[in-house]
C-alpha positions in Angstrom: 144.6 137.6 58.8 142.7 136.4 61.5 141.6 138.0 64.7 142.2 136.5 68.1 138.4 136.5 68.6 137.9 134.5 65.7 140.5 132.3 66.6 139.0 131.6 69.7 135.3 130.7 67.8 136.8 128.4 65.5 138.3 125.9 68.2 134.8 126.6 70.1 132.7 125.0 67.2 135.3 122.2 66.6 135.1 121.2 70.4 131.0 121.0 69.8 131.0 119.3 66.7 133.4 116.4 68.9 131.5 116.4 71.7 128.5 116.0 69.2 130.2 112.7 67.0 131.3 111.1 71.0 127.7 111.2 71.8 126.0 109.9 68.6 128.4 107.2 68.8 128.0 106.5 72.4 124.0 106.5 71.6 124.6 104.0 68.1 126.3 101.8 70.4 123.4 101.7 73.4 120.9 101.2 70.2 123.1 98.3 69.1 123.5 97.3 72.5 120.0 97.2 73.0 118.9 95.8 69.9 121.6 92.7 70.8 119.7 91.7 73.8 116.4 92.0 72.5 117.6 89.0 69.8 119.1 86.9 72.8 117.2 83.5 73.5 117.9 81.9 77.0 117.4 78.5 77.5 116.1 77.1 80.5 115.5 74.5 82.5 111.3 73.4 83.1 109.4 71.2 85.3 105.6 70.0 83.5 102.4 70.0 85.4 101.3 66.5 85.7 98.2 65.2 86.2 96.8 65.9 90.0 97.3 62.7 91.9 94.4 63.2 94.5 95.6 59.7 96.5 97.9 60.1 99.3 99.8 57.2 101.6 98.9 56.3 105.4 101.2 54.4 107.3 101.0 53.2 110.5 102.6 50.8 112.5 101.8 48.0 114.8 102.3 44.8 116.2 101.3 40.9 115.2 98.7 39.1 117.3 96.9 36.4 117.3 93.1 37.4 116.1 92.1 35.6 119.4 93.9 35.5 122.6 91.8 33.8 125.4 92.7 35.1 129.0 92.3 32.1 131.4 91.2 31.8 134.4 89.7 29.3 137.0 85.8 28.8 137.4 86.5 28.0 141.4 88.4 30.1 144.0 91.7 28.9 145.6 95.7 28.8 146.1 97.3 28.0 143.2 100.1 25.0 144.2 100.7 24.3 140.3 101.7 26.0 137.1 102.8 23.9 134.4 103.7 26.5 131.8 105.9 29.2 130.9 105.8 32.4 128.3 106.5 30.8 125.0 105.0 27.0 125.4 103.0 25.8 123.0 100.3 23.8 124.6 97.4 21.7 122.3 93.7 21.0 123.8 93.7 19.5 127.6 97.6 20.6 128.4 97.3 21.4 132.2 98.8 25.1 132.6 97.9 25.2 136.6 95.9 24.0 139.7 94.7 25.2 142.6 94.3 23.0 146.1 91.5 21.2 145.7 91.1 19.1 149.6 88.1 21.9 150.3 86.4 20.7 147.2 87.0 17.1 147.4 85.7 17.1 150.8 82.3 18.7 149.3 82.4 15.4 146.8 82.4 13.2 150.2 79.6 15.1 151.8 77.4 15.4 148.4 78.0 11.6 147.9 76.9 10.7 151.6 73.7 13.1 151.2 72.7 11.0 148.2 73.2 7.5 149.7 71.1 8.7 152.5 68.6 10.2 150.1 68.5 6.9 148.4 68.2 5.0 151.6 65.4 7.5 152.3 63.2 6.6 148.6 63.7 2.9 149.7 61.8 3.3 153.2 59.2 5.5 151.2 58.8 3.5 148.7 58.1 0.8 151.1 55.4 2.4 152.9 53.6 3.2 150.1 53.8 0.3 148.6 52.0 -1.1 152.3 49.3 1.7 151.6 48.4 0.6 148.5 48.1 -3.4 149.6 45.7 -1.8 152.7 44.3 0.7 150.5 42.9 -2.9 148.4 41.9 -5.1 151.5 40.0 -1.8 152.5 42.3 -1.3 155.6 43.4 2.0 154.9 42.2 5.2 153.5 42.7 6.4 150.1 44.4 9.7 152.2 46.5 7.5 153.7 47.4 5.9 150.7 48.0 9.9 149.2 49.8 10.5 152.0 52.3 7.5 151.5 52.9 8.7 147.3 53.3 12.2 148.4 56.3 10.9 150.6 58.2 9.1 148.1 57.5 11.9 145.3 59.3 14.0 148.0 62.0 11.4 148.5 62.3 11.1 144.7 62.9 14.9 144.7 65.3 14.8 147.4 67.3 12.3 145.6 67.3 14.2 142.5 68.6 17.5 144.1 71.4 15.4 146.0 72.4 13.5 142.8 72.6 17.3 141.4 74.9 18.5 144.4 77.7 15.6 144.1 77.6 16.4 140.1 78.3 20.0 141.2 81.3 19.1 143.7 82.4 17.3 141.2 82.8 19.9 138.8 83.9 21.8 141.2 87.4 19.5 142.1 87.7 19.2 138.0 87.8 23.0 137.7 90.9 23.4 139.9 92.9 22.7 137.0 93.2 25.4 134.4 93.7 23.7 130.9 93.5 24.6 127.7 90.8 23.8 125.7 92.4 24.9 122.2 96.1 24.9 120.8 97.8 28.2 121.1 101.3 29.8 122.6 101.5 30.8 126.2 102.0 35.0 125.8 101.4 36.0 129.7 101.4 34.9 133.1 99.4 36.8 135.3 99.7 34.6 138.8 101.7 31.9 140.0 102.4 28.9 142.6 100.9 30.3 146.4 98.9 33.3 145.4 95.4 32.9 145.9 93.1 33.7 143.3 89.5 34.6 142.9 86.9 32.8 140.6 87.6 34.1 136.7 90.9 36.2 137.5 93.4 35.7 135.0 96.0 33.3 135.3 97.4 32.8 132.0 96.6 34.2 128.2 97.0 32.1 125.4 97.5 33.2 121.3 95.3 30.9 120.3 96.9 29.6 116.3 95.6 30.1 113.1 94.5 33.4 112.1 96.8 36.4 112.8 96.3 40.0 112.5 98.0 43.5 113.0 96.2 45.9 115.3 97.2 49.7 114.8 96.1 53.4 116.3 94.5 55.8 113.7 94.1 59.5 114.8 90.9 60.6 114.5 91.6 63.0 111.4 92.5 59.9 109.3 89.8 57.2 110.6 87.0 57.9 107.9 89.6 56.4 105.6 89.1 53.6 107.3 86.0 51.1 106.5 86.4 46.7 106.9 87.2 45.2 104.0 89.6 48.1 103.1 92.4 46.6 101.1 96.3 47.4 102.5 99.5 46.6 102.3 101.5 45.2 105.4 105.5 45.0 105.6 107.6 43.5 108.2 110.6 45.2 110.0 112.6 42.5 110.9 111.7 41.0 106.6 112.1 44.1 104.9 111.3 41.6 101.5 107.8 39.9 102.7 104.9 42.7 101.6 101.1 40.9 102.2 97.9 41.8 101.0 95.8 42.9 104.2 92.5 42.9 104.8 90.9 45.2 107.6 89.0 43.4 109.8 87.5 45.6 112.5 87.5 49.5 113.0 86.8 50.7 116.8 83.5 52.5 117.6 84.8 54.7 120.0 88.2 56.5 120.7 90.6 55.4 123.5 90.3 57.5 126.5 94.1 58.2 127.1 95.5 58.1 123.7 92.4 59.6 121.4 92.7 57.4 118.9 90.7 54.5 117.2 91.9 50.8 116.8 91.8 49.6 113.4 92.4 45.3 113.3 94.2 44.0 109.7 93.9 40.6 109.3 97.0 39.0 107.5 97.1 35.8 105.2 98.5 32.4 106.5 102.2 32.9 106.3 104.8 31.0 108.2 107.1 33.8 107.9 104.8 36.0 110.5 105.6 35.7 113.4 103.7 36.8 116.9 105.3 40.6 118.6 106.5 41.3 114.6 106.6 44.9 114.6 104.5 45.7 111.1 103.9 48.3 109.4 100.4 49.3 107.5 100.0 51.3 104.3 96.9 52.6 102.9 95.4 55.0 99.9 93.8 57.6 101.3 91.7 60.6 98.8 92.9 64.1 99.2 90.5 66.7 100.3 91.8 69.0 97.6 94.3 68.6 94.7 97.7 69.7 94.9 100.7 70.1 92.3 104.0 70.4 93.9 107.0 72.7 91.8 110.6 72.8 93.3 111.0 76.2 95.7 113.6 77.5 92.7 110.4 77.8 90.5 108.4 80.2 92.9 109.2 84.4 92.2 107.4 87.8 93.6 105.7 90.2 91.1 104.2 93.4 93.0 104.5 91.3 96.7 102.9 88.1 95.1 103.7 84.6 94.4 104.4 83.9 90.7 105.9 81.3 88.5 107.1 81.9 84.8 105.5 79.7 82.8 106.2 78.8 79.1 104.4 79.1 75.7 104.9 75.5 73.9 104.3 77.7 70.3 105.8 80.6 71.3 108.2 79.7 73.3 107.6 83.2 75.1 107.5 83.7 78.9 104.7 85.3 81.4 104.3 85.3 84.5 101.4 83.7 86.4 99.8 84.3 90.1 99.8 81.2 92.0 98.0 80.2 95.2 100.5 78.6 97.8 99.3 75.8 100.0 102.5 75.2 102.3 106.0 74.2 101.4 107.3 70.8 101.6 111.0 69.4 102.2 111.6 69.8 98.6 109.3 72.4 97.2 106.2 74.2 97.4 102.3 73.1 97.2 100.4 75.4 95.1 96.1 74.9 94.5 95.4 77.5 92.1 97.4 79.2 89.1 98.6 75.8 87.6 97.0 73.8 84.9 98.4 70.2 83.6 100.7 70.4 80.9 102.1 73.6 82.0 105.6 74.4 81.2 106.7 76.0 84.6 110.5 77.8 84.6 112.5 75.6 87.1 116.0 77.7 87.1 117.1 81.5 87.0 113.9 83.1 87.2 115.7 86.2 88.2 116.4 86.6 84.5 113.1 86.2 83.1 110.6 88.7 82.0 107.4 88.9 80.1 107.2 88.0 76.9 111.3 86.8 76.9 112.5 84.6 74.5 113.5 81.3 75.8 114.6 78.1 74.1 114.0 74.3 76.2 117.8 72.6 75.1 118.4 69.1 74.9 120.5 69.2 77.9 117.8 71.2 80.4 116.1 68.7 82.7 112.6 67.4 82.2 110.8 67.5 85.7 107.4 66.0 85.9 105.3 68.0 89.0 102.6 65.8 89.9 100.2 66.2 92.4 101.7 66.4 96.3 102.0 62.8 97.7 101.3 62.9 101.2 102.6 60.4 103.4 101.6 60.0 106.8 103.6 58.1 109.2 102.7 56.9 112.2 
């Protein structure tokens, strides 16, 4: 027979012993548990590291012009009483585009003439008298200083003559250049003075696009205007034709910055098109080298290890992933520039990075996405 004390012993060492089985089975399970994720192979989706592109895109726009536009202008002073063009007229070599009065300077042709016919009347008489001398000079009559006398008179009058032959050429001249016309073909772009203002010697009255060659001219902050050398090959598109592209040429690259604006005017000169049209708005795209390479990965590939930048990148034979220290340049509208950390080829973990650790077993499926990172574009629009 038992004793209560006994009793009481017995149920103590049976409550252990349970306690003892719930625990080893609780810690078999956490093993297994344990052991179960250690075997599990994620797969994920990977972006490669491209080569570095180290070319990035310029473009700038601008507006078509004529490579040369003459601003006209009279070579005489006077109120203008004619103008026989508008904006838009085509005019071809001798079109009149405007006069000025011309009664002041056809009333200088009357008093030039009338100084040369009495200059002419003037080398008769001379001519006479030394002619006289010289018949004296040989009957002994007269002096050879007289007779000296008599040829330096009509070498003056000669001279005389000349200068007032000169003068009526001038006045001439003069009435021919109160009217402005064109001496080569072009379009009429700007009018600058019209019918009863008066006008000074060589102020512009008109500006003509003179046809033929055309050309773009564009601004080019000063960062970007060692990219720019003549002969530089670009591409120029057309607003108003989005499907005309032409091979540019440029032509001409400012010395010296604009005072106002700080920037440098670059000239493209454009092929022969009849599609191009003067006032186009154009735009201008050029290559450009980067000052240092770049690869670009989307944002979703950049994680923090001990307050650092990181990406997970992935062994090819091992298919194992560790994590790597990048260096960041900035972020972009769809990702991240980084300078440092990356190499080409690089398999670089796109998606759930919160799951990954070192050395974890990943798998690259059929059905993850193949990214290719290349080296960060940039396009500069102007």
């Amino acid at each position: 027979m038992f004793m209560p004390f006994e009793i009481g012993r017995h149920r103590s060492f049976f409550a252990t012993v349970a306690l003892l089985s719930t625990l080893s089975m609780a810690l078999a399970g956490c093993s297994e548990e344990k052991a179960d994720t250690s075997d599990v192979v994620r797969p994920v989706k990977v972006v490669e590291i491209a080569a570095a592109d180290n070319v990035r895109q310029l473009s700038y726009s601008g507006s078509v012009r004529a490579r040369t536009e003459m601003n006209l202008g009279f070579r005489v002073s006077g109120k203008i009483v004619e103008r026989a063009v508008n904006v838009g007229d085509r005019v071809k070599v001798g079109d009149l585009l405007a006069r000025v009065d011309a009664t002041d300077y056809e009333l200088a042709v009357r008093s030039a003439s009338a100084n040369l016919d009495a200059a002419e009347r003037q080398v008769e008489t001379v001519k006479l008298v030394r002619d006289r001398a010289e018949q004296l000079l040989a009957r002994k009559f007269a002096s050879q200083a007289q007779f000296d006398q008599s040829v330096l008179s009509y070498n003056q009058a000669i001279a005389t003559r000349d200068a007032a032959k000169s003068a009526l050429s001038q006045a001439k001249n003069q009435v021919t250049y109160t009217s402005l016309v064109a001496d080569r073909p072009g379009i009429v772009t700007t009018i600058n003075a019209d019918v009863g203002q008066v006008v000074g010697s060589g102020t512009p009255v008109a500006s003509v696009a003179v046809e033929g060659e055309k050309e773009v001219q564009i601004a080019v902050p000063e960062t970007e205007i060692a990219s720019f050398k003549a002969g530089l090959g670009v591409k120029v598109g057309l607003w108003a034709d989005a499907g005309l592209s032409l091979d540019g040429t440029v032509r001409e690259v400012a010395g010296s910055a604009d005072q106002q604006s700080r920037t440098f005017s670059v000239r493209v000169s454009l092929p022969n098109n009849p599609r191009v049209l003067l006032g186009m708005t154009a735009s201008v795209e050029a290559s450009a080298g980067n000052g240092a390479s770049f690869v670009s990965v989307p944002l979703s590939a950049l994680a923090e290890k001990d307050g650092y930048p990181i990406v997970w990148v992935v062994d090819r034979g091992t298919e194992l992933v560790r994590s790597r220290p990048v260096t960041l340049a900035d972020f972009t509208g769809d990702g991240v520039r980084v300078t440092d950390g990356l190499a080409v080829g690089d398999l670089v973990v796109a998606a759930g990075t919160q799951f990954m650790t070192d050395d974890l077993k990943v798998t690259i499926s059929n059905d993850a996405t193949h990214q290719s990172a290349a080296a960060g574009e940039t396009s500069i629009v102007r």
